[in-house]
Backbone as a chain_set.jsonl record, in Angstrom:
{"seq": "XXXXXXXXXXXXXXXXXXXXXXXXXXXXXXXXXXXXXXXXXXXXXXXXXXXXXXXXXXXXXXXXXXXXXXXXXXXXXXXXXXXXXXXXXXXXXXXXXXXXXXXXX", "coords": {"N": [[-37.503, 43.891, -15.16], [-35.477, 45.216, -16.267], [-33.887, 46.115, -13.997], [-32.989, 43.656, -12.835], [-30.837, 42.974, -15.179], [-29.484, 45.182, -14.538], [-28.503, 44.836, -11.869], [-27.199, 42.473, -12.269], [-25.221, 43.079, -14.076], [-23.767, 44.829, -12.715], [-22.709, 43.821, -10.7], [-20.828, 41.899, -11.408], [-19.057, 43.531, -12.899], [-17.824, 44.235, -10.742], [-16.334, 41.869, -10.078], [-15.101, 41.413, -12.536], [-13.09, 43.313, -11.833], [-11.764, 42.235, -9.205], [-10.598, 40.068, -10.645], [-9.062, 41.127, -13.203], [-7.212, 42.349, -10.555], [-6.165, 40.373, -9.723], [-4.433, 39.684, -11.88], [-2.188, 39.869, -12.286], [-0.965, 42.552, -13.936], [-1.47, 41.436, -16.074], [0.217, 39.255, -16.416], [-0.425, 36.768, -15.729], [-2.503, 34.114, -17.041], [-5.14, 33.04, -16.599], [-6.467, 34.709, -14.628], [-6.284, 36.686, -15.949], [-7.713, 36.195, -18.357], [-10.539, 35.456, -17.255], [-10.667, 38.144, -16.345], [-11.163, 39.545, -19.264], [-13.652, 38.317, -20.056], [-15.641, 38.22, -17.89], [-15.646, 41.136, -18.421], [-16.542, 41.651, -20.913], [-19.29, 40.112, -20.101], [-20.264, 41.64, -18.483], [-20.856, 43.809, -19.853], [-22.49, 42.812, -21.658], [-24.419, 42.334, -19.943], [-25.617, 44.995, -19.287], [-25.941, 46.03, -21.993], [-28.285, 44.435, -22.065], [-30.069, 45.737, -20.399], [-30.394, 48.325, -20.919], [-32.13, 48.182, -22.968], [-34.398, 48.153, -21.496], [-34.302, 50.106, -19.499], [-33.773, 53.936, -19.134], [-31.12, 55.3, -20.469], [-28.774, 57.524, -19.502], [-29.231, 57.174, -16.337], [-29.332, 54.725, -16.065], [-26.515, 53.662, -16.612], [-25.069, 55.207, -15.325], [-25.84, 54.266, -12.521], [-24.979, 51.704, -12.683], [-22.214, 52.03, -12.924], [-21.502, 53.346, -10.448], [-22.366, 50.709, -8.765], [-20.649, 49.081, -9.319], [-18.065, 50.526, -8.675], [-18.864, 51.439, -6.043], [-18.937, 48.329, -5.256], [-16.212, 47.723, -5.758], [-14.523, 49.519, -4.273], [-15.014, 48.52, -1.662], [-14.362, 46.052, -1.913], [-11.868, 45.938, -2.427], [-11.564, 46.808, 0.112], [-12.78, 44.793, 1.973], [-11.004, 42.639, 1.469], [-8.442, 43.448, 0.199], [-6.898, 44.318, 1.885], [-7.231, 47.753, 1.88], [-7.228, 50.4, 3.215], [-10.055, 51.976, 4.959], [-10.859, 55.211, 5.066], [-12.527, 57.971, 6.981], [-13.342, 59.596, 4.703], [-13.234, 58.377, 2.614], [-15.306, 56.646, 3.217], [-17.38, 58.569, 3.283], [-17.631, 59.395, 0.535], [-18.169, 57.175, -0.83], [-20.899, 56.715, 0.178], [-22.187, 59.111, -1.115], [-22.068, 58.279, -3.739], [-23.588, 56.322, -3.691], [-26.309, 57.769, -2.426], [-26.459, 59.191, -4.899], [-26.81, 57.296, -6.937], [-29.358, 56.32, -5.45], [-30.837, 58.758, -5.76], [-30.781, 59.068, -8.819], [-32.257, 56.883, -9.547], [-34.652, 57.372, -8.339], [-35.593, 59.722, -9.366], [-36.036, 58.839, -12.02], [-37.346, 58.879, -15.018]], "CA": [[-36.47, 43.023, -15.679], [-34.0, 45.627, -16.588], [-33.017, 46.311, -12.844], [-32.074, 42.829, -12.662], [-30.17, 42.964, -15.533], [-28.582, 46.192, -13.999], [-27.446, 44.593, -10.972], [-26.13, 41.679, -12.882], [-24.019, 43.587, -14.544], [-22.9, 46.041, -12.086], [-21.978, 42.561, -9.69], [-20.249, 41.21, -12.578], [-18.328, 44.0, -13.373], [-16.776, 44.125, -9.406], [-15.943, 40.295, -10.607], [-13.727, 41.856, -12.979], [-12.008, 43.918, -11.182], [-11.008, 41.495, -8.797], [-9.973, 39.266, -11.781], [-7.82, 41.835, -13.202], [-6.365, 43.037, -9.766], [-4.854, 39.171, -9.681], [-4.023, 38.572, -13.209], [-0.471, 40.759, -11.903], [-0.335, 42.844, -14.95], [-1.966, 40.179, -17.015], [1.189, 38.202, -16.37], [-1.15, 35.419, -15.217], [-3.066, 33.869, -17.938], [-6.161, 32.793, -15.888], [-6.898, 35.91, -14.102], [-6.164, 37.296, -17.026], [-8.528, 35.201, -19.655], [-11.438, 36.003, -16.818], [-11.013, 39.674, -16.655], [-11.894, 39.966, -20.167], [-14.944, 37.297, -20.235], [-16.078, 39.188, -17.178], [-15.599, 42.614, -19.147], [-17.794, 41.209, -21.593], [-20.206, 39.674, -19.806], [-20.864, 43.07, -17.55], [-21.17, 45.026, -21.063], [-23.509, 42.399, -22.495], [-25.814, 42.747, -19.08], [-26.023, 46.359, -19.115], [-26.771, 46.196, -22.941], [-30.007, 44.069, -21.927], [-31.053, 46.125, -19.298], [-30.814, 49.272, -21.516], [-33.725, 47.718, -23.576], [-35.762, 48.351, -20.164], [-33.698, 51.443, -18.765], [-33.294, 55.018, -19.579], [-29.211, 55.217, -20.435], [-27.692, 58.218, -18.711], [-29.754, 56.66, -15.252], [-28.48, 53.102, -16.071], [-24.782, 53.664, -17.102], [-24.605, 56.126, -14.087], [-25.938, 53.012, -11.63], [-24.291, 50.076, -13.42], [-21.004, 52.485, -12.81], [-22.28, 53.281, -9.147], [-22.44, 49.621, -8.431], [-18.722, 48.73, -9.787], [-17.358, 51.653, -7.611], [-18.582, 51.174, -4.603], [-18.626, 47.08, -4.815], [-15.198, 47.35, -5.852], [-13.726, 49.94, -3.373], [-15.627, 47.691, -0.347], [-13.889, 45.023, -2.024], [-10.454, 46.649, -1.917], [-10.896, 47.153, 1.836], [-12.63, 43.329, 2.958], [-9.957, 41.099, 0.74], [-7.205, 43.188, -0.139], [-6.342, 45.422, 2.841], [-6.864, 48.652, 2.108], [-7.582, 51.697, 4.199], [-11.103, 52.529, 4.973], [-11.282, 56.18, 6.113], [-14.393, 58.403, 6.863], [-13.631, 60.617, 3.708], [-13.768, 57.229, 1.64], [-16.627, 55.829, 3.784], [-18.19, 59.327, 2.682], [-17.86, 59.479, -0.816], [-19.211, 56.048, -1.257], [-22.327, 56.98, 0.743], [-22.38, 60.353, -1.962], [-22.471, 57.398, -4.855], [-24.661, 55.905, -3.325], [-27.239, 58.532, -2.537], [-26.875, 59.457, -6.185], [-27.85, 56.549, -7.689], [-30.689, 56.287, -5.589], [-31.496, 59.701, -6.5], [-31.238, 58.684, -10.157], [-33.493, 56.0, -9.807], [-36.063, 57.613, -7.431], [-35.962, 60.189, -10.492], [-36.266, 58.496, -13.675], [-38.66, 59.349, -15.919]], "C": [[-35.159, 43.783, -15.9], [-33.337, 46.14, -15.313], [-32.079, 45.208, -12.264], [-30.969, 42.518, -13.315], [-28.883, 44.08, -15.14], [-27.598, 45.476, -13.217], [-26.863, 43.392, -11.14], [-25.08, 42.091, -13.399], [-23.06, 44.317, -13.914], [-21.861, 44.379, -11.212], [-20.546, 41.884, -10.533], [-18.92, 42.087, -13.57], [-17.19, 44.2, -11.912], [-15.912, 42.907, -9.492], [-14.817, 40.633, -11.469], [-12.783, 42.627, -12.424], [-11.218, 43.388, -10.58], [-9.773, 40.553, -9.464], [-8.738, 39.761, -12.525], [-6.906, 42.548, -11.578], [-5.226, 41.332, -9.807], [-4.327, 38.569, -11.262], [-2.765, 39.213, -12.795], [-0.342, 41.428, -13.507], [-0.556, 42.195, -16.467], [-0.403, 39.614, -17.752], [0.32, 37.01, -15.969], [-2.362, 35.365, -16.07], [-4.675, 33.627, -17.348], [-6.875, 33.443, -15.462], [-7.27, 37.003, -15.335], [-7.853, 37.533, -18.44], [-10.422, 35.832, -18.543], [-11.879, 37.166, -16.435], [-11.848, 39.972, -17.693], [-13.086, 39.2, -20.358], [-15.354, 38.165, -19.296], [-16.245, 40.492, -17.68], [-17.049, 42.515, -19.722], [-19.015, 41.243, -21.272], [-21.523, 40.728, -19.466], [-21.729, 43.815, -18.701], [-22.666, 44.309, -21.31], [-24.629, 42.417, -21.554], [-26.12, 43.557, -18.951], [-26.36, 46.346, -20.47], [-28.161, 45.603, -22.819], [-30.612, 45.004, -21.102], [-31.212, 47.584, -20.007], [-32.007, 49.461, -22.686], [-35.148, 47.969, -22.724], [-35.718, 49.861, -19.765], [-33.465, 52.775, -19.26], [-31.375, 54.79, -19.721], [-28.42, 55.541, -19.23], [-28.127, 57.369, -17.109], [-29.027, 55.184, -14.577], [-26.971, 53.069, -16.089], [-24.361, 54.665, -15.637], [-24.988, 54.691, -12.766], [-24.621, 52.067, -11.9], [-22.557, 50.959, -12.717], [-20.603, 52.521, -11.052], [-21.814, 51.424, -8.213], [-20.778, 49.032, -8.641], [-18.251, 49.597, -8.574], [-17.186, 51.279, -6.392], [-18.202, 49.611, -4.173], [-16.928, 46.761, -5.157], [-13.819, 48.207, -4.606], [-14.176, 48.726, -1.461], [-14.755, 46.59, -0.466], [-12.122, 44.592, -1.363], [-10.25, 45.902, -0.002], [-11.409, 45.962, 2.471], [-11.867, 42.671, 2.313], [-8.639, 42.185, 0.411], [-6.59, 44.183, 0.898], [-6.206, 46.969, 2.858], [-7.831, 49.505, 2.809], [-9.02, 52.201, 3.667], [-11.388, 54.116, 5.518], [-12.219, 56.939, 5.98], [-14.305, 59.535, 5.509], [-14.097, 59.998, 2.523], [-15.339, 57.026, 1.709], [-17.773, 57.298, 2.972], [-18.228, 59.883, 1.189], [-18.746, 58.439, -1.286], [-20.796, 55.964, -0.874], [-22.592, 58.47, -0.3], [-22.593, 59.409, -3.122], [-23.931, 56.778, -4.262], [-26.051, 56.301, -3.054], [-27.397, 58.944, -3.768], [-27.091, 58.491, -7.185], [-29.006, 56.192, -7.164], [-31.436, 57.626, -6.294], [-32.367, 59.501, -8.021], [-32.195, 57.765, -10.482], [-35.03, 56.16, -9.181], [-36.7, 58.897, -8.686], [-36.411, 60.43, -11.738], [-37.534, 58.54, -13.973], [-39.876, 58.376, -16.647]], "O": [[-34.038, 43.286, -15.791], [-32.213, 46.62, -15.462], [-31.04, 45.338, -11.617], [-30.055, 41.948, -12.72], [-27.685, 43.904, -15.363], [-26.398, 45.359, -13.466], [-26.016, 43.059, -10.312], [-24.002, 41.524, -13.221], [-21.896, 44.494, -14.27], [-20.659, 44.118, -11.264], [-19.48, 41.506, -10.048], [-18.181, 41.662, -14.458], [-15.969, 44.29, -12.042], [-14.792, 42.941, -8.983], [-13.684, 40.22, -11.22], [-11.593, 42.443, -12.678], [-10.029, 43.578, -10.838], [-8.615, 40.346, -9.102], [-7.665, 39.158, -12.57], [-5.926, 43.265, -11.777], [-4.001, 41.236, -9.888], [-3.979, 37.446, -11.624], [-1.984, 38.548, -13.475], [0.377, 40.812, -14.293], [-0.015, 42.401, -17.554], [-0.011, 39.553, -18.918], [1.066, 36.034, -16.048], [-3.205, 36.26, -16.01], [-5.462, 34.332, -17.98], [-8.064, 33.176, -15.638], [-8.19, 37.801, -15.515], [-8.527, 38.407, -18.984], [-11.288, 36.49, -19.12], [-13.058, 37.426, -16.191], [-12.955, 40.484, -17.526], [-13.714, 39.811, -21.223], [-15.533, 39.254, -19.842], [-17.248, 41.032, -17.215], [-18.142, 42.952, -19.36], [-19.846, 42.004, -21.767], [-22.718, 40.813, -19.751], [-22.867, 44.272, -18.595], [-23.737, 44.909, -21.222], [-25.763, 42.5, -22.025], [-27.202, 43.526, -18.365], [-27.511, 46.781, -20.471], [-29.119, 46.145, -23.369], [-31.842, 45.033, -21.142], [-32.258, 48.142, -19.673], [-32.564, 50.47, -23.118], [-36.339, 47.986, -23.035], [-36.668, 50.642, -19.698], [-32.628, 52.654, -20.155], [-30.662, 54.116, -18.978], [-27.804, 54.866, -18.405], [-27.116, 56.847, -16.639], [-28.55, 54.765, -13.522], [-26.384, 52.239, -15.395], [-23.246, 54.62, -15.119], [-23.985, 54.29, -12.177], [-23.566, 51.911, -11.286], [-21.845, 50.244, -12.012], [-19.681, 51.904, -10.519], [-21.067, 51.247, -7.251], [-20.031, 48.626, -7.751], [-18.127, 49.046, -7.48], [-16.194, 50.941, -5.745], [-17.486, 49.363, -3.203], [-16.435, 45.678, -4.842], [-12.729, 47.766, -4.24], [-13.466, 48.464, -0.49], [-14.314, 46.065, 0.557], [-11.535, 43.809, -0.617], [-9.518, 45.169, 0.662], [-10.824, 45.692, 3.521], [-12.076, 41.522, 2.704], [-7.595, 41.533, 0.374], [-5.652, 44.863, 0.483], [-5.374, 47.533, 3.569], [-9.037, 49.289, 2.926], [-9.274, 52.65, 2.549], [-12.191, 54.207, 6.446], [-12.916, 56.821, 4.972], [-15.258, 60.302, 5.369], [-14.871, 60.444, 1.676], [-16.232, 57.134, 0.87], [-18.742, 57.037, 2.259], [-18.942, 60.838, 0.879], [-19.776, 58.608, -1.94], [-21.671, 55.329, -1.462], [-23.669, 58.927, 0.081], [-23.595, 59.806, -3.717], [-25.098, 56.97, -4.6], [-26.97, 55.523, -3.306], [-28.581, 59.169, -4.018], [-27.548, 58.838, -8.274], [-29.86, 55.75, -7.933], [-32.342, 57.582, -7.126], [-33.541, 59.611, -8.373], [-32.875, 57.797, -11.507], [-36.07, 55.524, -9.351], [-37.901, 59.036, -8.917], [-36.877, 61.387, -12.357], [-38.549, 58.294, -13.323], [-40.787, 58.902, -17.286]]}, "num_chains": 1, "name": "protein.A"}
C-alpha cells in the first residue's frame, strides 16, 4: 500500500509543478490556488506512505519521481531541450531509486 501511496504522491507532485509553471508568477489566481492544493495533496500522500515506507528510501523516490516526471514534462509540453547529458542524468535518478528500493531493508 505504501508504494501506491508513493507514486501518488510523486505523480501529484509533477501536477504541481506544471500548475505553478502556469500560474506566471502566481499572477494567475487559478494556477495559482492549484499549485498549493497540489503541494498539499503530494505532502499528505507521501505522509501515508511513510506509515508503510522506510523515510530516507521514500523521500529519496517520491523526489526521484517529481524530477524526472517533471523534467520529461518540461521537454513533451513546454519545449525544452532534451540532450544526452539530460537524458543521462535522468536515467542516473532513475537507477538510484531503483537501487533504493531493490535495497530497502
Amino acid at each position: 500500500m505504501g508504494w501506491i501511496f508513493l507514486l501518488a504522491a510523486g505523480l501529484v507532485e509533477i501536477a504541481m509543478a506544471a500548475a505553478l509553471k502556469q500560474s506566471e508568477d502566481w499572477t494567475r489566481l487559478v494556477p495559482s490556488v492549484l499549485g498549493v492544493l497540489t503541494a498539499l495533496i503530494s505532502i499528505f500522500l507521501l505522509a501515508k506512505a511513510l506509515r508503510y515506507l522506510p523515510l530516507g528510501p521514500a523521500y529519496a523516490i517520491w523526489t526521484g519521481i517529481g524530477s524526472v516526471g517533471v523534467v520529461l514534462m518540461g521537454v513533451l509540453w513546454f519545449g525544452e531541450a532534451l540532450s544526452a547529458a539530460r537524458l543521462g542524468c535522468i536515467v542516473l535518478v532513475i537507477a538510484g531509486s531503483v537501487g533504493l528500493r531493490l535495497t530497502e531493508a
